[in-house]
DRENPA-3360 file (N, C-alpha, C; in nm, 2 decimals, always signed):
BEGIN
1 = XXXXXXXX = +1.91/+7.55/+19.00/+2.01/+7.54/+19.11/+2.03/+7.40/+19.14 ~ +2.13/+7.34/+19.15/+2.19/+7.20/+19.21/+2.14/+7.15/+19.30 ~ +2.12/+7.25/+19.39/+2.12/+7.22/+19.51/+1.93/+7.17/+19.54 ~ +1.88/+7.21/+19.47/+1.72/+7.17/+19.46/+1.72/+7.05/+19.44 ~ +1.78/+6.99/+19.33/+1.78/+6.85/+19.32/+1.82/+6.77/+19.42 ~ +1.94/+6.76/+19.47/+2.01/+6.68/+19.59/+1.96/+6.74/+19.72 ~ +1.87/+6.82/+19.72/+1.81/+6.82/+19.87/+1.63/+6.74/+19.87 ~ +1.62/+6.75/+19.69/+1.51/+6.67/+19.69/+1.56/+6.49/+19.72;
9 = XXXXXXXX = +1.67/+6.45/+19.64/+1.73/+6.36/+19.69/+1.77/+6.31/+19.82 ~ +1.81/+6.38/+19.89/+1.82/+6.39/+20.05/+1.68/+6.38/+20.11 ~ +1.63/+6.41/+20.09/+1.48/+6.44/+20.19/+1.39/+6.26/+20.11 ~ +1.46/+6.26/+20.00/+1.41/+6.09/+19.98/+1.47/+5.98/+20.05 ~ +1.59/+6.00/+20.12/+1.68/+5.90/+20.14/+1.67/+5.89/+20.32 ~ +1.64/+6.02/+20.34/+1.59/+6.04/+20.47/+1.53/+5.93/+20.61 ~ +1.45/+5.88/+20.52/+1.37/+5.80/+20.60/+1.41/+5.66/+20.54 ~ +1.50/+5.59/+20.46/+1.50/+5.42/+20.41/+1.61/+5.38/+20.55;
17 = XXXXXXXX = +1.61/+5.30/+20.51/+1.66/+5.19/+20.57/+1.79/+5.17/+20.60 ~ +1.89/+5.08/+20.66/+2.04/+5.14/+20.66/+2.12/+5.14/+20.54 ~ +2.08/+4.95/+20.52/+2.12/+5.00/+20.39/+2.12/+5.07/+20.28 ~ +2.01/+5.10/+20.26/+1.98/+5.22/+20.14/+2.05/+5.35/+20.16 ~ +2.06/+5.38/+20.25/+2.07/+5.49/+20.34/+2.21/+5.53/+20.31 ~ +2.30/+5.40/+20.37/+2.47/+5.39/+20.35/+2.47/+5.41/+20.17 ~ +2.41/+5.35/+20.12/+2.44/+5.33/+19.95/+2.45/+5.49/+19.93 ~ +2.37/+5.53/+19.94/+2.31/+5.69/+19.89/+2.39/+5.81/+19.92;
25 = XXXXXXXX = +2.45/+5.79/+20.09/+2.48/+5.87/+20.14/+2.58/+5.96/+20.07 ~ +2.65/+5.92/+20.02/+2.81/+5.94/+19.99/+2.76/+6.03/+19.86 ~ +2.67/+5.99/+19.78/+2.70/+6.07/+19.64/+2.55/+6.14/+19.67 ~ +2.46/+6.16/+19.74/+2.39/+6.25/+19.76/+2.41/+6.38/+19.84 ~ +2.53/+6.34/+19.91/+2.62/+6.44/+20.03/+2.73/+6.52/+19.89 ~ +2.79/+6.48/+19.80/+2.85/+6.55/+19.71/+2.78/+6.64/+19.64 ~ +2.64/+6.58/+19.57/+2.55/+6.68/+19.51/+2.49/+6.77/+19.58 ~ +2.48/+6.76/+19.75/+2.46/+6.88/+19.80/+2.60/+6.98/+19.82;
33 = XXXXXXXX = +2.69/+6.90/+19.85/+2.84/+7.07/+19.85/+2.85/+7.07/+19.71 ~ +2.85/+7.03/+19.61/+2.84/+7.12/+19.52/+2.70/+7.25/+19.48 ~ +2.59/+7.18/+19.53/+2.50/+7.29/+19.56/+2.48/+7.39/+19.66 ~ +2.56/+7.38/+19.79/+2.61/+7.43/+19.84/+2.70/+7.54/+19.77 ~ +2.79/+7.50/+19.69/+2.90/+7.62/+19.69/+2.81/+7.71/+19.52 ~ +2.77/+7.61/+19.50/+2.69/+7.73/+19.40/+2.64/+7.82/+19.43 ~ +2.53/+7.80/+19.61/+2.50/+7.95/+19.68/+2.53/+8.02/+19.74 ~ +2.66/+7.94/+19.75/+2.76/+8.04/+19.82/+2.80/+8.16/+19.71;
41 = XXXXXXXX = +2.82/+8.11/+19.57/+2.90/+8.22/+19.49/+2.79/+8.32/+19.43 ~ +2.66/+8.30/+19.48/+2.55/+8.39/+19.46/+2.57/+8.51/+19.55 ~ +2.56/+8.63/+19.49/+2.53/+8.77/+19.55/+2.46/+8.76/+19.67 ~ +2.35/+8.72/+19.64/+2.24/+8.70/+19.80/+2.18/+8.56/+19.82 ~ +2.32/+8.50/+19.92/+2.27/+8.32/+19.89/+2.11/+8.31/+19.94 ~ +2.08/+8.41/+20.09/+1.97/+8.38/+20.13/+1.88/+8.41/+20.04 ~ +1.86/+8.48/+19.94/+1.72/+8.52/+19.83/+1.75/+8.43/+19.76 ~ +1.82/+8.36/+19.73/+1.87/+8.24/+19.62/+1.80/+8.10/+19.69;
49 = XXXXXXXX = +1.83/+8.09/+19.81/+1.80/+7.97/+19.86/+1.59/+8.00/+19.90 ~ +1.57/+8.09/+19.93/+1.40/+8.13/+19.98/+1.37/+8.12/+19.80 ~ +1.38/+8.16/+19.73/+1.33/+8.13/+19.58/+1.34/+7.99/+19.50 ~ +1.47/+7.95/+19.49/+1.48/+7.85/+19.43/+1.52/+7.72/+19.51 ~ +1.50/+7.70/+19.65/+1.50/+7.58/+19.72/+1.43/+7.56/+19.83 ~ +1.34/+7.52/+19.81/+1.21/+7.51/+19.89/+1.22/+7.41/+20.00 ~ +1.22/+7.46/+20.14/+1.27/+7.40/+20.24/+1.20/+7.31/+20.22 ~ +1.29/+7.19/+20.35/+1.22/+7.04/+20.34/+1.25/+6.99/+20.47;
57 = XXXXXXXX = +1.16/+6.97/+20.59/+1.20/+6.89/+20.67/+1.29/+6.79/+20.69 ~ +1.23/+6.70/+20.58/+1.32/+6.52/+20.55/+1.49/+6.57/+20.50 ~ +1.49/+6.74/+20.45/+1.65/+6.72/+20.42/+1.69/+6.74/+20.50 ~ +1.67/+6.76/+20.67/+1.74/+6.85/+20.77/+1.70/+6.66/+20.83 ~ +1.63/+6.59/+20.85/+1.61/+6.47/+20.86/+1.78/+6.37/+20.85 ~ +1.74/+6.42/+20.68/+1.90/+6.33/+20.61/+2.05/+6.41/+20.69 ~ +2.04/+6.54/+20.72/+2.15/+6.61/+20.75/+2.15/+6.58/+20.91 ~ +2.05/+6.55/+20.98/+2.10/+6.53/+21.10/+2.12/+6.37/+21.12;
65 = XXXXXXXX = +2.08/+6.27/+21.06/+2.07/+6.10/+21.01/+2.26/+6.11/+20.97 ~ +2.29/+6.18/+20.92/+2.47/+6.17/+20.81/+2.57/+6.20/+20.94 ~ +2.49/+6.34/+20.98/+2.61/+6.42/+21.13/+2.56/+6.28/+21.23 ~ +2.46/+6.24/+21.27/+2.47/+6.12/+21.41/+2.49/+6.00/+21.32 ~ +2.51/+5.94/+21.22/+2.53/+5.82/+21.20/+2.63/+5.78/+21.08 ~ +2.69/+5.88/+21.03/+2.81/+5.91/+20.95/+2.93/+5.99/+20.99 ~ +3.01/+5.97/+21.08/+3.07/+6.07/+21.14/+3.14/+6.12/+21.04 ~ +3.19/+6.08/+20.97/+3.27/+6.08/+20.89/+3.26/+6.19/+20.72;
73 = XXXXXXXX = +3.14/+6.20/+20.79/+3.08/+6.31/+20.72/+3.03/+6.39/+20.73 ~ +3.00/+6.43/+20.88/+2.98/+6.54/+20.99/+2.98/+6.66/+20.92 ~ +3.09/+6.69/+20.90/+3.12/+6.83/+20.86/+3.08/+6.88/+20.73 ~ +3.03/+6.81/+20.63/+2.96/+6.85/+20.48/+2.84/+6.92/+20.58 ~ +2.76/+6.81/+20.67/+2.64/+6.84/+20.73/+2.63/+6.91/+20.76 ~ +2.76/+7.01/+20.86/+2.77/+7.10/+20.94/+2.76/+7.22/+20.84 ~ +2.85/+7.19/+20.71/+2.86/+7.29/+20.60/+2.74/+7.35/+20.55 ~ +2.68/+7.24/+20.52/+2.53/+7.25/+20.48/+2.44/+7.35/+20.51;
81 = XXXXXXXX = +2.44/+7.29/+20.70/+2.32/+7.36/+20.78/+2.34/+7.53/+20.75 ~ +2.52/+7.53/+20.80/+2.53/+7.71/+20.82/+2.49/+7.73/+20.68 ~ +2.49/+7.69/+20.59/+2.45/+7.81/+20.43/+2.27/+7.81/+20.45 ~ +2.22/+7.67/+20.46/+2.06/+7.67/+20.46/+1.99/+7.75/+20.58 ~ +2.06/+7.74/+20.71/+1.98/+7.85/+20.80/+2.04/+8.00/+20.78 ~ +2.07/+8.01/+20.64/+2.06/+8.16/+20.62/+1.96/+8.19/+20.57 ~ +1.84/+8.10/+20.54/+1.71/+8.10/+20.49/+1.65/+8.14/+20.56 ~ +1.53/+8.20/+20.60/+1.43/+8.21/+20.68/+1.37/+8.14/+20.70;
89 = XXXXXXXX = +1.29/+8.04/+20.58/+1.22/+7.94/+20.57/+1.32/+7.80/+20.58 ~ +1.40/+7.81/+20.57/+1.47/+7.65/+20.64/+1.53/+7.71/+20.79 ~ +1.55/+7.78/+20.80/+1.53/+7.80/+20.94/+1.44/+7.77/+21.08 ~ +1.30/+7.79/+20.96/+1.20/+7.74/+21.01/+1.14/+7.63/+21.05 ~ +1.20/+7.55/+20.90/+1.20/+7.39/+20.86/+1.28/+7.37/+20.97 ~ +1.40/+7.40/+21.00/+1.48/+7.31/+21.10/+1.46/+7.34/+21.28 ~ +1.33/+7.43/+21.32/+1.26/+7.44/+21.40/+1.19/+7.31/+21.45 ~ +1.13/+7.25/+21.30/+1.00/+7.21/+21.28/+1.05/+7.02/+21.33;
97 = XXXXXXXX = +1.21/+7.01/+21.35/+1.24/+6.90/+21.34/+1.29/+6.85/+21.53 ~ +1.31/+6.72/+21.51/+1.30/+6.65/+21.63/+1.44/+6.63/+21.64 ~ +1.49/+6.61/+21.72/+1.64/+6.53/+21.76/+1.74/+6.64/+21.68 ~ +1.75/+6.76/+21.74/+1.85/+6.87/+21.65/+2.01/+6.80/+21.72 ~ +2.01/+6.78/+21.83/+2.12/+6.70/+21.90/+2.15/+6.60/+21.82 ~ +2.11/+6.59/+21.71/+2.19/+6.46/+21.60/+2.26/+6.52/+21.52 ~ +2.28/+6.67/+21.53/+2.41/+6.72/+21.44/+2.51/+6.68/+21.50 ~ +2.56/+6.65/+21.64/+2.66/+6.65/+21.70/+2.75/+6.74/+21.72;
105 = XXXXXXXX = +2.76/+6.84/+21.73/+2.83/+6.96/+21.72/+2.92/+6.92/+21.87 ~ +2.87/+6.85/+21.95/+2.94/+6.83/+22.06/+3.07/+6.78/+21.98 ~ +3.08/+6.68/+21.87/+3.20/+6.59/+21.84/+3.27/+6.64/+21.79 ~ +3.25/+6.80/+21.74/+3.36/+6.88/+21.65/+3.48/+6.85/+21.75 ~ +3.60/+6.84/+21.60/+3.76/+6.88/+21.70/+3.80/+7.01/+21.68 ~ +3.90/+7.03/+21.67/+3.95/+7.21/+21.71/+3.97/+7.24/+21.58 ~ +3.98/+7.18/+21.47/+4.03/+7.22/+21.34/+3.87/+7.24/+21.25 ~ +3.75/+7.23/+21.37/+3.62/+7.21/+21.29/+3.51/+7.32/+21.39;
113 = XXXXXXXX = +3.59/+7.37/+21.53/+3.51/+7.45/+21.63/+3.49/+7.61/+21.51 ~ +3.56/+7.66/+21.49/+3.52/+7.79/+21.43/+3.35/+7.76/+21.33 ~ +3.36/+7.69/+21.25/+3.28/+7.59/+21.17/+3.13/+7.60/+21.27 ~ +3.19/+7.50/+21.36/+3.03/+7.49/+21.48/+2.96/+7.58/+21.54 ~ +3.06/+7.68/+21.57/+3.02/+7.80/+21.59/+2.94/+7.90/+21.53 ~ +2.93/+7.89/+21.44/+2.85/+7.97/+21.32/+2.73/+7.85/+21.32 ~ +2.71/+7.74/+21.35/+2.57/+7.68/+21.37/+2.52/+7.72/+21.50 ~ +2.61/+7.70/+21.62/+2.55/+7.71/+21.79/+2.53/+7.89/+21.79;
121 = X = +2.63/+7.96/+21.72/+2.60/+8.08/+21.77/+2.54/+8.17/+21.71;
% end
């Protein structure tokens, strides 16, 4: 699955520095919506994602670090979260994390509220 790798990537990138951080961001955020839409076209994304992508703190880290300090890329983030909390176990992971108010979901505009919704509700 794709998406194993670029969330292992994400969960690396997590914690550096700005610069590193900025360098990475852009083509580590691509290899996750592409692994994203790979579990999407899976029969049962959530048994896809509990088998073959092993939650990670540090990627819900990198996804809430992109939505508060990348606006501009907010909504991959936002894309992200809704497929991964169909997991049980990243559901859990994203329990397990500090500062969830760094998705920003407050910032959605109206062409992105249906979207946020499916994370707040």
């Amino acid at each position: 699955v794709k998406l194993t790798e670029a969330i292992k990537e994400a969960a690396a990138l997590a914690s550096q520095d700005e610069d590193t951080f900025s360098s990475g961001c852009s083509q580590v955020l691509t290899k996750i919506k592409r692994g994203i839409a790979e579990v999407r076209k899976a029969s049962d994304s959530s048994e896809l994602l509990d088998k073959e992508v092993p939650a990670d703190v540090d990627a819900w880290r990198f996804l809430l670090r992109v939505a508060s300090e990348k606006p501009t890329f907010a909504k991959q983030a936002w894309d992200a979260a809704i497929v991964l909390l169909e997991s049980t176990a990243w559901a859990v992971a994203f329990q397990k994390v500090e500062q969830k108010t760094h998705l920003n979901v407050v910032k959605a505009g109206n062409r992105d509220a249906a979207m946020v919704a499916l994370l707040i509700g």
